[in-house]
C-alpha positions, 0 to 999 in steps of 0.5 A: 940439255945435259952436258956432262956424262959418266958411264960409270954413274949410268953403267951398272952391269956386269961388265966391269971393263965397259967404262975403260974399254969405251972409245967414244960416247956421244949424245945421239937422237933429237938432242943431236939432231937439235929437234929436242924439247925440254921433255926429249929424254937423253940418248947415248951412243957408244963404240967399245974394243972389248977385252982380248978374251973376248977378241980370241976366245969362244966362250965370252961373246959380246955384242953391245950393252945397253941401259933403258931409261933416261937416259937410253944408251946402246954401246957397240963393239967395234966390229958391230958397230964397223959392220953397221955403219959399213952398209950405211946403217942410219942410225950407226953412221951418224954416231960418227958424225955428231958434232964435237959439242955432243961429245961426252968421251972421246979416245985417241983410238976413236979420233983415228976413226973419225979421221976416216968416217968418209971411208963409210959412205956410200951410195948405200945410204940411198937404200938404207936412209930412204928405208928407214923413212919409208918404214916411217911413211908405213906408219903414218899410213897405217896410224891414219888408216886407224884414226879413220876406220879402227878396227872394232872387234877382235876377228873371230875364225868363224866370220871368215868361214874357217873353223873355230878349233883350229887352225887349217894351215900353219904359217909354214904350210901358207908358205909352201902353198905360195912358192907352189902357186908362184913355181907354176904348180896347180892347187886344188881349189877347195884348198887354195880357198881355204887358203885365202880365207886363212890369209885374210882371217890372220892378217885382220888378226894382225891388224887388230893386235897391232892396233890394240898395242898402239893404242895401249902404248902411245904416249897422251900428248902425241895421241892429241897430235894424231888426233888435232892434225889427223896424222902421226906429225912426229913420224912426219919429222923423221921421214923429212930429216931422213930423206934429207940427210939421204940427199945431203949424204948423195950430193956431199958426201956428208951426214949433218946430224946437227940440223940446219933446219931443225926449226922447220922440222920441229914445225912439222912435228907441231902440224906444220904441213898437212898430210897432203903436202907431206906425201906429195913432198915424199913421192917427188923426193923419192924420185929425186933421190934416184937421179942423185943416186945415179950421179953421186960421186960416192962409192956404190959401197964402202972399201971394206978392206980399208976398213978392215984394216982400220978396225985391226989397228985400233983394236991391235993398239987397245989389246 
């Protein structure tokens, strides 16, 4: 595991002022979470205050910088990054919350916000943290859909009626028709299937697009994982972790990012649970997480006039 860090020797941008603007650098993803392997490429997560012609001007914008490769870094403004993490965003929170041994640069200015991480919690993260793990549920679903019954062969406009020369309704026209039908409004019916017949014929084509990109850019050995176990184990992981750290973040208004149960979660990535067992355990935790939502000490959300002030102080000393 890598242990030190230079941004100098990883940043080479434009952006001559990054590396004494940074406040904070930490490791982020499965080296932090403690679920890495010795392949697990190197993530980085920053927090920046850009310079003041960038805090009160209007023609240099800055958002974040970003580096891909190994390792990938992503470096935040501040207000971005006050922003994101404000509506509990998973993967911003837990930047303030990785352990000090994942530290690769640390500021005065950023040990203030550290001070103050409990100010970003919420029972938000009920809303978001479950998201995230139930967009990871979507593509286990849609992964294991392909690995029984893979689409094979591009749809053609003509095996669903509709002719081959163009297009008989546009997306925004779709739309339209929807908000009518919804509002109440009666639509001819050659019209309305001839709608249907369009939907059908561009959601397979979605379908198929979709499938064609997975399989073209999935990587080997987990493709042989789908294959062994008949499910995508390594979004299982993640939807475990995630749901988890909802829980914890409800009942202790903490974020454990260096996982205690990091053994076990490396063991669902190698087949440990079946699909089965996994979308049994997702169904009951879902349900779960309601109730602590319900009894949660935290806030429903974050005092975003602390924060805003929080934020003023630290760029107000970094200008």
């Amino acid at each position: 595991m890598t242990t030190k860090f230079n941004l100098v020797d990883h940043y080479h941008g434009n952006l001559t002022w990054l590396p004494e603007r940074t406040i904070f650098l930490t490791r982020h993803g499965s080296q932090a979470y403690g679920t890495s392997t010795p392949t697990s490429d190197l993530d980085v997560k920053g927090i920046c205050v850009p310079p003041k012609e960038y805090m009160l001007g209007f023609h240099k914008v800055f958002e974040q910088a970003e580096v891909k490769g190994d390792p990938d870094m992503v470096i935040y403004d501040i207000r971005k990054f006050f922003k994101l993490a404000s509506d509990c965003n998973p993967n911003i929170i837990e930047v303030l919350f990785t352990s000090p041994e994942d530290w690769f640069h640390t500021t005065p200015s950023f040990q203030k916000l550290w001070a103050n991480r409990h100010l970003f919690l919420s029972r938000k993260a009920r809303h978001t943290f479950s998201g995230y793990a139930m967009s990871q549920l979507k593509r286990i679903h849609t992964h294991k859909r392909w690995l029984l019954n893979p689409p094979t062969h591009k749809p053609a406009r003509e095996e669903y009626g509709l002719s081959d020369q163009h297009k008989a309704v546009s997306r925004d026209e779709m739309g339209a028709f929807d908000k009518l039908i919804e509002d109440g409004y009666t639509v001819d019916e050659h019209a309305m299937r001839v709608l249907q017949k369009e939907k059908a014929y561009q959601n397979a084509l979605t379908e198929y697009t979709q499938y064609e990109n997975w399989k073209k850019t999935r990587n080997e050995k987990r493709a042989a994982t789908e294959a062994e176990f008949g499910y995508d184990t390594k979004h299982a992981m993640h939807l475990v972790r995630l749901l988890r750290m909802c829980r914890e973040i409800l009942v202790e208004g903490v974020v454990h990012v260096k996982r205690p149960d990091a053994d076990e979660l490396r063991a669902i990535r190698n087949g440990a649970w079946t699909y089965s067992e996994l979308m049994l355990w997702a169904e009951q935790q879902d349900k779960d997480l309601d109730q602590l939502y319900a009894q949660s000490p935290l806030p429903h959300s974050s005092d975003r006039d602390k924060l805003d002030q929080l934020c003023i102080e630290i760029i107000e000393e970094m200008l």
